[in-house]
N, C-alpha and C positions, 0 to 999 in steps of 0.2 A: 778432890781428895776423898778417898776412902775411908768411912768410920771404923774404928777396930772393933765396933756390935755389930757391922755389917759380911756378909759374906755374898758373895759373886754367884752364879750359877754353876761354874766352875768346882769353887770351892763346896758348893751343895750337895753336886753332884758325888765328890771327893768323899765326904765325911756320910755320907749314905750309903756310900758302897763300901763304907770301912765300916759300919753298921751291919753289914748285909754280912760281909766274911768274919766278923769276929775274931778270935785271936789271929786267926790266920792272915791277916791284912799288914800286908808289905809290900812295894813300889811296883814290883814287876806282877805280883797276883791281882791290886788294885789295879793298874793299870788294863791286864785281861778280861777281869770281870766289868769295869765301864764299859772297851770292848765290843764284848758277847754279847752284854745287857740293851745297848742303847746303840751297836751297828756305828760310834763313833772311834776316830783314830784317836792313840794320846800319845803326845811325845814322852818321854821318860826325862825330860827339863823341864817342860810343862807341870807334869806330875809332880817334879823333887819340887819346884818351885810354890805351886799349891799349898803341898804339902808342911815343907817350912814356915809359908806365911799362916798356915792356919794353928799350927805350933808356938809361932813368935803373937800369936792373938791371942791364944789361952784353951784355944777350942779342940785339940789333942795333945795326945803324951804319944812319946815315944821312945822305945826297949831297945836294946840289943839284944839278938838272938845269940846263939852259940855258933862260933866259927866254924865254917866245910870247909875241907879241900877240895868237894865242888865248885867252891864260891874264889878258889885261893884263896883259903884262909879269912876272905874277910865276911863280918857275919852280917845276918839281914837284920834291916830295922822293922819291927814292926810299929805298928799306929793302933790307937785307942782313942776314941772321941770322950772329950773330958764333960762333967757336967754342961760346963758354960756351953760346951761345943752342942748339948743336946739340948740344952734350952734355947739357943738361937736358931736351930733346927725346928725345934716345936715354934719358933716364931713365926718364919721363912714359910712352913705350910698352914701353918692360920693364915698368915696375909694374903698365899695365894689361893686359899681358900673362899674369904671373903672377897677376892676378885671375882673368879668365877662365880659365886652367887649371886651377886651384881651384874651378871651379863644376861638382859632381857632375852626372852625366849623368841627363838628364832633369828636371835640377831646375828649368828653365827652358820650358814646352810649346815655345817657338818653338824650341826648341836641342833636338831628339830626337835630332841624330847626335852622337857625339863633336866636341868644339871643340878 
């Protein structure tokens, strides 16, 4: 089971890239910018589902925009990463932080300088 102070690599990846775009962070531009960024696919159920569990945890809000008849009428949600959601972010990169520091030198061939 899942702690609800813990988030996924998934969900990390999610609320860093909704960091990255700012107001402008909604399902299909998220979805782009992981993408572009990181060369991986994302399904748009994957995404909505992410995205929900990290909302039902505490760690974003989310707005409704104003409806297009681009969109038929229906309007886009945007995402906002909440407090909690950035402090468990600043958790998630100390811990991986203090991994890497922890990994003796050369014990990695691609890592032969100090990390």
């Amino acid at each position: 089971m899942v702690s609800r102070n813990n988030i996924g690599e998934f969900e990390e990846i999610v609320m860093l890239t909704i960091g990255i775009l700012g107001e402008g962070a909604y399902g299909l531009a998220i979805k782009k910018e992981i993408e572009s960024r990181l060369n991986r696919t994302v399904s748009m159920g994957a995404l909505h589902t992410g995205l929900y569990r990290l909302e039902e945890k505490g760690f974003l809000l989310s707005r409704l925009g104003e409806a297009t008849k681009k969109r038929g009428g229906k309007p886009k949600r945007y995402f906002s990463v909440t407090a909690s959601g950035q402090k468990i972010l600043k958790e998630v990169m100390e811990n991986r932080q203090k991994l890497w520091k922890g990994i003796s030198r050369g014990t990695f061939e691609l890592f032969p300088e100090k990390i």
